[in-house]
N, C-alpha and C positions, 0 to 999 in steps of 0.2 A: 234471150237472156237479158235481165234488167241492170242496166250499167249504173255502177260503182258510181256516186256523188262524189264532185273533189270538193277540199277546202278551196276557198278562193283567201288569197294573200292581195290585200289592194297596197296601192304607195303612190308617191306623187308622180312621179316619171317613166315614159318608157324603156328610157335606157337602164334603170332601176330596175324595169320588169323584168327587163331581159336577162340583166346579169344572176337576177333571184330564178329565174326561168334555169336558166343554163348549169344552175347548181343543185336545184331540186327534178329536176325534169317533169317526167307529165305529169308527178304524183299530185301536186297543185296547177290551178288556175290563177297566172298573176297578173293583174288589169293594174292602170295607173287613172288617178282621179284629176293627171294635170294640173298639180298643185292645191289650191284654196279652192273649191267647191261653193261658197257664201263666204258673205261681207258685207259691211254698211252699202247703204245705196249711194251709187254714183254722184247721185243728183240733187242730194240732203246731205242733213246734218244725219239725219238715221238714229240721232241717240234720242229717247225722251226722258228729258230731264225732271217733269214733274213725276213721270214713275220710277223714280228714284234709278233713274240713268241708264233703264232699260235698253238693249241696244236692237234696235229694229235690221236682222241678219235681212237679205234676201240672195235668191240664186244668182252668181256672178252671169253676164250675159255670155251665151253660148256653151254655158255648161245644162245646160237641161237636157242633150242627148248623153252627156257623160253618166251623169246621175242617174239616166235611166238603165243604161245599159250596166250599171252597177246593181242600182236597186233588184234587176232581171236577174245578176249572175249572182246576189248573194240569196235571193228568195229558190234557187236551186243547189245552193251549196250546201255541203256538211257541217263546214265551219266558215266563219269568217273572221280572216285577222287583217286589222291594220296595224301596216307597218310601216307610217306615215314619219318623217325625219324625228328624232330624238332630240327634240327642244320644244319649245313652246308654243313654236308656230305650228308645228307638227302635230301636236296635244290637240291643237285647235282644228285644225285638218281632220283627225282622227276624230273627232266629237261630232264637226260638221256632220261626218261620212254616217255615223252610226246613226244619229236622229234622222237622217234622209230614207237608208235603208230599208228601216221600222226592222229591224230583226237580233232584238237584244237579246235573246235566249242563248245564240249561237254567236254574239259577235265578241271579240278579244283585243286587244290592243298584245302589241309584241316591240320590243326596245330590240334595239343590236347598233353597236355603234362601228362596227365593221360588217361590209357585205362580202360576206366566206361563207364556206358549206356551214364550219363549226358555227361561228357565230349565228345562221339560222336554226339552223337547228336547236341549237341550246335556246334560243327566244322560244319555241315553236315548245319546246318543253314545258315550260314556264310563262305561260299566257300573262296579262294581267290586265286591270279593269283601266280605264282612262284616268288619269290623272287632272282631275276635276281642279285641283290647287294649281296647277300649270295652266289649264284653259283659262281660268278666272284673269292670272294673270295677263294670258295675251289678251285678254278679252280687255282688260286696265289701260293696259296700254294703248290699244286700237282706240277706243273711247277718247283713253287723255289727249291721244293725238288729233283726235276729230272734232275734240271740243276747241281745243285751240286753232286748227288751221280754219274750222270753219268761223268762228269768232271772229280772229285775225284778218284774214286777209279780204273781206270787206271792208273793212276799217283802212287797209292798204291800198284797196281802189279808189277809195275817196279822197286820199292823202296824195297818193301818189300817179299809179296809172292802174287800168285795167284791167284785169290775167294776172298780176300778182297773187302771191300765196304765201304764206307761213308756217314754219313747224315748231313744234314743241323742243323738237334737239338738234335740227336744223338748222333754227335762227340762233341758238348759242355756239357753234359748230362758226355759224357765219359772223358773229360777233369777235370771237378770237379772233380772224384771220384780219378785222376791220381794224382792232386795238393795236394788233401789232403791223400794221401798216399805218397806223397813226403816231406810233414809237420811231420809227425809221423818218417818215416827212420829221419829226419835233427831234429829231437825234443833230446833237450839235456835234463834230468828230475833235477830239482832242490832240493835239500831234506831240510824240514822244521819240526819243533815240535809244538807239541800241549801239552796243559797240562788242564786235567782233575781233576776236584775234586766229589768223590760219597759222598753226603751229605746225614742225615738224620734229620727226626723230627716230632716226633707224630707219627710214623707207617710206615712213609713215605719216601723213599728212592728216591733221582731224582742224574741229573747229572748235573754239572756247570763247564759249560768252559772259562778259562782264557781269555778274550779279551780287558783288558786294564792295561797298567805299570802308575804309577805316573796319572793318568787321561790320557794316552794318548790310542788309537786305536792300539794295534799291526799286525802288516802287517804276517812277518812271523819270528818264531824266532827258530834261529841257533840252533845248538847242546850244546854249551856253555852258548848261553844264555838260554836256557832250562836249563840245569845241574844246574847254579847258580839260578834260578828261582825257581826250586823245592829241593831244599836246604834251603834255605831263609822260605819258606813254611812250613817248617817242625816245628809241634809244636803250629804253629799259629790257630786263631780262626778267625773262617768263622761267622761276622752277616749279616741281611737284609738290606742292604743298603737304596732301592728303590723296592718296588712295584708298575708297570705301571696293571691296567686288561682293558682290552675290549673287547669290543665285533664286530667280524665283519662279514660282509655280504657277502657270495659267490654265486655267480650270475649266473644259471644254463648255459651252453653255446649253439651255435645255432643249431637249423639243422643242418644236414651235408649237405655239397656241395662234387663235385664228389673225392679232393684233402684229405677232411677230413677225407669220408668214408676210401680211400685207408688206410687212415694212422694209423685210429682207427681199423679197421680188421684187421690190420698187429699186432698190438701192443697186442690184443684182444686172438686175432684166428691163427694169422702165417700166412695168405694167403696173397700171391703174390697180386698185381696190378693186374695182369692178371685177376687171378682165382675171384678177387673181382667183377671185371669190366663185366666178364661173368655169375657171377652168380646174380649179379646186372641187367644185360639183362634180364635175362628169370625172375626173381621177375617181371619185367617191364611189358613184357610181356604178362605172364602168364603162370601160374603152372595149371595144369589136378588137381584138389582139390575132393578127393571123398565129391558126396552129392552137388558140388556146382558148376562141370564143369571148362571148363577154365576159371580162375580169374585171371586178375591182382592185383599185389599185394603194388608196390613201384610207384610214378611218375621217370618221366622220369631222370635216372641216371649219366646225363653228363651237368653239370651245376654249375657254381660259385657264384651263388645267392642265399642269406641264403632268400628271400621273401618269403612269404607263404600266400597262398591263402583265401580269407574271408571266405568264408564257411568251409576250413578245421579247422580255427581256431576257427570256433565257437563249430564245430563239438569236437576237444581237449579240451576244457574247460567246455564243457558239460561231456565229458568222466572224465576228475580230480573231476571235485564237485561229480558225483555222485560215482566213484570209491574211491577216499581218501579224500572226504569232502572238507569244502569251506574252513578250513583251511591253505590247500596247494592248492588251486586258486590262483593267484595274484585279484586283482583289479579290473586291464586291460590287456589287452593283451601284454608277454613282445615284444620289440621291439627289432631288429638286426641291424646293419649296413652291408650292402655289401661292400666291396672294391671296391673302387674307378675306379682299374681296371677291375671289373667285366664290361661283356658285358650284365648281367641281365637278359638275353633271357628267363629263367624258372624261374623255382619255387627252392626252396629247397631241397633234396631229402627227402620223407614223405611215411610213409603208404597211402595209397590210403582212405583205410578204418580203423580210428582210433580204428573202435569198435570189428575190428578183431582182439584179441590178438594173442601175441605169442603161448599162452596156447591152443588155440583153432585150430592151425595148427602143435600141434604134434604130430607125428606118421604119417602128412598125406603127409607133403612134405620131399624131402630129407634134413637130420641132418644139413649139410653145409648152406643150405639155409633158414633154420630155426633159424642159429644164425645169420646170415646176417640180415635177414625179426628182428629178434629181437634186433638189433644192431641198427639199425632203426628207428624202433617202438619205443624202449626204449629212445634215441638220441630225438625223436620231442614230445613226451609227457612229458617229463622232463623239454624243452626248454620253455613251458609252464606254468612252475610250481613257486612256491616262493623258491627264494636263500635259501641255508642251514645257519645256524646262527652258531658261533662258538665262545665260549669265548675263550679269548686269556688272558695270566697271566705271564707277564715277573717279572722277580725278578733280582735286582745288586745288588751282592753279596761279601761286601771287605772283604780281608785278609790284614789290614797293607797298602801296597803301591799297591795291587794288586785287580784287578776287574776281580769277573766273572758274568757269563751270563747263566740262566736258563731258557728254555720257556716251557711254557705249554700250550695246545689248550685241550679244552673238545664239543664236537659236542653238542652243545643245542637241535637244531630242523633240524631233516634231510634234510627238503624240496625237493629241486628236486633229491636229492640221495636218495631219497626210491625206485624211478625209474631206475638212473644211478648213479652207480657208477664210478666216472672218478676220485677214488684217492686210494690207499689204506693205508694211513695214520692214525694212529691210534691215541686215546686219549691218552695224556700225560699228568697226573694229577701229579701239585707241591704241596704242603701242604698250609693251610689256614694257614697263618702267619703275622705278622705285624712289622714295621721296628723297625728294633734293638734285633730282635732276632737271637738266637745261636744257630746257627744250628751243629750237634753233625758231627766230620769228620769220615767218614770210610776208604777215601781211596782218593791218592792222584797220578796220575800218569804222564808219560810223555811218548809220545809214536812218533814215529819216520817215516814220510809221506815224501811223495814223489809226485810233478806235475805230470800229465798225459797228455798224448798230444791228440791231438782232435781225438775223436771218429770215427771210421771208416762209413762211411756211412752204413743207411738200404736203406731198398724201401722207406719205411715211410719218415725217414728225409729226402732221396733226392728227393723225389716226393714237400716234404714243401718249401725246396730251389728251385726247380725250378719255384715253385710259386710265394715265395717272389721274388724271379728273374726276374720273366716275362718269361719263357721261356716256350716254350710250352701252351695249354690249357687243359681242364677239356678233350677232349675227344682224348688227347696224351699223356699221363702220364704214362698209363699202356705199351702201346706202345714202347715208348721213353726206358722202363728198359728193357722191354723183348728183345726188340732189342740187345742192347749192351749185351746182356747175352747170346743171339742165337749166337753172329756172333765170341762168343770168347776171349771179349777183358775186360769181367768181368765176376768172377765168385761169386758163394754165398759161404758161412762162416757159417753155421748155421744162422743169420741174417745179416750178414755183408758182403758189396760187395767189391770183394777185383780187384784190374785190373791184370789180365795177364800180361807176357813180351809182347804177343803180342799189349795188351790193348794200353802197355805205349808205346811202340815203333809207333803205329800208331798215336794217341795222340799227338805224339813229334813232327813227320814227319808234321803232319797238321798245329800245332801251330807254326813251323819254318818257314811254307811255305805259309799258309794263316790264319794269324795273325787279320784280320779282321771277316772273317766268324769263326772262334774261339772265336771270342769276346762276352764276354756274356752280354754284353748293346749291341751288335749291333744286338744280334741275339735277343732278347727282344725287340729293335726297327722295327723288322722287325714282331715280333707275333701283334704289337701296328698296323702298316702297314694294314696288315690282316682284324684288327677289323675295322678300317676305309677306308677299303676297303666294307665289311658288312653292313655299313653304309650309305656307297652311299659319304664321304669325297674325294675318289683320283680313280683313274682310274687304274685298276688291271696292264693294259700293260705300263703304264709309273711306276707304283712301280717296275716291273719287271724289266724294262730298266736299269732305277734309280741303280737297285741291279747289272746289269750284265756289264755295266760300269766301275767299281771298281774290280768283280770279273776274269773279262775277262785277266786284267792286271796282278794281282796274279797267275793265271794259267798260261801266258806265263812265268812270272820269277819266278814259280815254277821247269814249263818244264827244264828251262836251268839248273837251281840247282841243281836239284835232276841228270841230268846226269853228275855232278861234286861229285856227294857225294860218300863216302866208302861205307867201311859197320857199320859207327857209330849206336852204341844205348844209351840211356839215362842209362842203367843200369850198376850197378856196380859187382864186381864177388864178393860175398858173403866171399869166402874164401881167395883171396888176394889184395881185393878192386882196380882191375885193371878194367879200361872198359872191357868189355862185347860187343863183333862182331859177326852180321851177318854172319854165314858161311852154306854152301848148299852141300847136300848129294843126293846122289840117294834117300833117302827118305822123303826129303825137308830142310826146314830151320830149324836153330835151333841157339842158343846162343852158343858160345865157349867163354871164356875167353881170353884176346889177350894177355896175358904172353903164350902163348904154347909156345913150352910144358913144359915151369915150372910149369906153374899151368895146369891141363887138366880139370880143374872146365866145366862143360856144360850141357843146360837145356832146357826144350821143349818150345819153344812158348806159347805153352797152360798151359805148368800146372804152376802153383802156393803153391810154398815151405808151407809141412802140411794141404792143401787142399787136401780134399781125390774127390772133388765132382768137382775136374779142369775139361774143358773140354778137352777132352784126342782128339788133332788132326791128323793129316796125318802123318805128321813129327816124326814116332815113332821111329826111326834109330840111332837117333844121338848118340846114345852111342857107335855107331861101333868104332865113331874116337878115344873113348879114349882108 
């Protein structure tokens, strides 16, 4: 008897295979291609520029059993679908796969941005041809990035030292973190007073702070004008001015999209972008679940669109009424706005299955991925729910010529924080009182502050600024930090990224030299490019042109520059605030101070003053000099 041909279903991963395995059974064959199958060559530039930007693909090394054993399984299939990731990179995977195979009669491209029965199925329904606007794009991008780092960072060897490198949204990624550690060293701190009064009345003890002289707003006030202030005060009686109460509405927030996730695991849990982003994969994926085989557990994890899908939302409001009542249901269902910049492509990031809780997968997946999965979970049934209710209860409170200010909030109804918690702010109850009462003084102080200057970046916040920036997308965030972290030119802090000498010194080189590809609108105008490239609006080899035009220029009166330049660096020497020169030893570069030898101040590239976690480079010598 002549056996039944299956379709073969390809995709990037095993554990992918498996969870598609476990939902279709033997009826298909599903192989994984192990991600990217081709890419630029290693060991080139790979683009040729006189063929109008042609990109020379070859096979990635040690994929050439993958591809055959693919080419074998689909030259015996009925059908062949990829069902390579639903974005761009994916698009380009699936295009690789289909020119390798040679078998376009029968091949299919299939979308599903959750791994469920239904969701394959319904793709499996509804085949569709490759999306040629998407590939162009990753193809834009691969290019823009290869034109530049490979440009670049020769230019960085001869400048600086050898093995350095550059990126396109990297080095603007690595410039933020330089500017604002350039704000913090030049931040001069301003010192200002405050004055406190501890009131009580009925049992009730609260705190009021001075914020108005003669009826006017004070900004910040001096040491003197403090001293006479709380002088003047002494003695005097505190009544109720003005009671404001209301009550206001906090309004649960959206699903996460892939920027939000990074930001709230970080703040949450402490994990990296990275470790977010991969453990957000295999949720996608599929976890080995005892009892229930591979399951996926998240939709697809790389996406800027808070949208969510009709059936999961009828599926969430069925779960809130019968889990915490119709109480905490809204109405209707609440509504989101995506950013205007979103490309919209998916969904929100959501449990697949709202009725799986956290509860019911502990002990069975690992710890890490169990706060993830519930981080999640917790995050889209919340967004579902009714605002928390909060009375609010201000009090103005004079002394004579002087106004303070008391606030009180007390949590009426939780609503969606019985699910999330996104605050930990407590109740502060003031006493029921009505105006023109006297409130009894216990204590009156004046206490002595000081400006702070801007906060050193995390993952978190600069993952949100490159957002509000435009720079980068949902599926280069994690990317773009691990980057600058791998190659040395930032390090962490406990959560704070702080840049190397090396960091800023490259930084510098780049922003001096090409001042354009630096630019964080141009480089934001170029991710804009990209999505209208995806579109099907411009034609990937004239954006490209467009870009190397401008760029080409910059690199020749780079080239001349930089072989006029010393050994300037942007740093200053700690101990006698003399620049700070490139000088070179048998065991590399390193910083000297250029008063030698009055000062013999000198420092590693890599490390960074009290960072124990610097990365520790080549260059370990340079102390011989001093």
């Amino acid at each position: 008897m002549k056996r039944r041909k299956k379709d073969l279903i390809i995709v990037e991963s095993p554990s992918k295979a498996k969870t598609i395995s476990h939902y279709l059974g033997d009826s298909y064959e599903v192989k994984a291609s192990m991600g990217h199958v081709k890419d630029l060559p290693a060991n080139k530039m790979g683009v040729n520029i006189e063929r109008d930007f042609e990109p020379e693909y070859v096979i990635i090394k040690g994929k050439e059993k993958v591809l055959k054993e693919l080419k074998k399984a689909a030259k015996s299939a009925n059908k062949v679908y990829l069902a390579s990731d639903p974005d761009r990179e994916g698009e380009a995977i699936a295009w690789h796969i289909a020119n390798e195979i040679g078998v376009p009669d029968k091949t299919f491209r299939i979308v599903f941005h959750e791994i469920t029965k239904r969701a394959i199925e319904e793709a499996l329904k509804n085949p569709e041809g490759i999306d040629i606007r998407k590939v162009d794009s990753q193809q834009a991008r691969r290019v823009l990035d290869r034109l530049v780092g490979y440009s670049l960072s020769p230019l960085l060897w001869r400048r600086i030292d050898k093995g350095l490198s550059a990126g396109r949204v990297q080095s603007v990624a690595l410039k933020l973190i330089c500017d604002r550690e350039k704000e913090i060293e030049e931040f001069v701190p301003e010192e200002y007073w405050k004055i406190e009064a501890l009131l009580g009345y009925e049992n009730t003890n609260f705190v009021a702070e001075l914020f108005k002289v003669k009826g006017e707003k004070i900004q910040r006030l001096s040491k003197d004008e403090a001293e006479d202030i709380f002088k003047r005060l002494n003695g005097q009686s505190f009544f109720l001015d003005k009671v404001e109460k209301k009550q206001k509405k906090v309004k649960p927030k959206p699903p996460f999209i892939t920027s939000t996730l990074q930001q709230e695991a970080f703040k949450f849990f402490g994990f990296t972008s990275k470790k977010t982003m991969m453990i957000a994969q295999q949720l996608y994926e599929g976890i080995d679940i005892p009892g229930k085989g591979y399951t996926a557990l998240i939709t697809y994890m790389r996406t800027d669109s808070v949208r969510v899908a009709d059936h999961a939302l009828k599926s969430v409001r069925s779960f809130i009424k019968k889990r915490f009542g119709t109480s905490y249901l809204p109405s209707k269902p609440n509504e989101y706005k995506t950013s205007s910049s979103s490309q919209d492509a998916h969904e929100a990031i959501r449990p697949v299955n709202v009725d799986l809780t956290p509860d019911d997968l502990r002990g069975k997946i690992p710890s890490d991925h169990l706060k993830l999965y519930e981080l999640i979970w917790r995050r889209f049934v919340a967004s579902q729910m009714k605002p928390a209710v909060i009375d609010s209860t201000i009090f103005e409170i004079k002394s004579g010529d002087y106004t303070f200010k008391a606030t009180g909030s007390v949590l009426k109804f939780e609503g969606y924080r019985k699910v999330y918690e996104d605050t930990k702010d407590k109740d502060v109850v003031l006493p029921e009182a009505s105006e023109g009462t006297e409130f009894t003084v216990l204590e009156i102080k004046k206490t002595q502050h000081f400006t702070k200057p801007p906060p050193r970046y995390t993952e978190a916040s600069l993952i949100k600024t490159l957002e509000e920036k435009g720079i980068g997308r949902p599926s280069t965030y994690a990317t773009i930090v691990s980057t600058i972290i791998d190659r040395g030119y930032v390090v962490r802090d406990k959560k704070a990224l702080i840049p190397t000498p090396l960091g800023r010194i490259v930084s510098e080189v780049l922003v001096r030299n090409f001042p354009k590809i630096m630019d964080v609108s141009f480089t934001a105008s170029m991710e804009e490019d990209l999505d209208r490239i995806a579109k099907g609006e411009i034609q990937w080899r004239e954006s490209i042109k467009n870009f190397y035009m401008s760029f080409s220029k910059e690199l020749e009166k780079a080239s001349e520059n930089l072989m006029k330049l010393d050994n300037y660096s942007p740093l200053k020497c700690e101990k006698c605030g003399s620049p700070m020169v490139l000088r070179k030893s048998k065991y590399g570069k390193f910083l000297a101070c250029s008063a030698y030898p009055k000062c013999r101040n000198v420092k590693s590239l890599n490390q960074v003053e009290g960072v124990k976690n610097g990365r520790k480079g080549k260059n370990k010598g340079y102390k011989k000099r001093a």
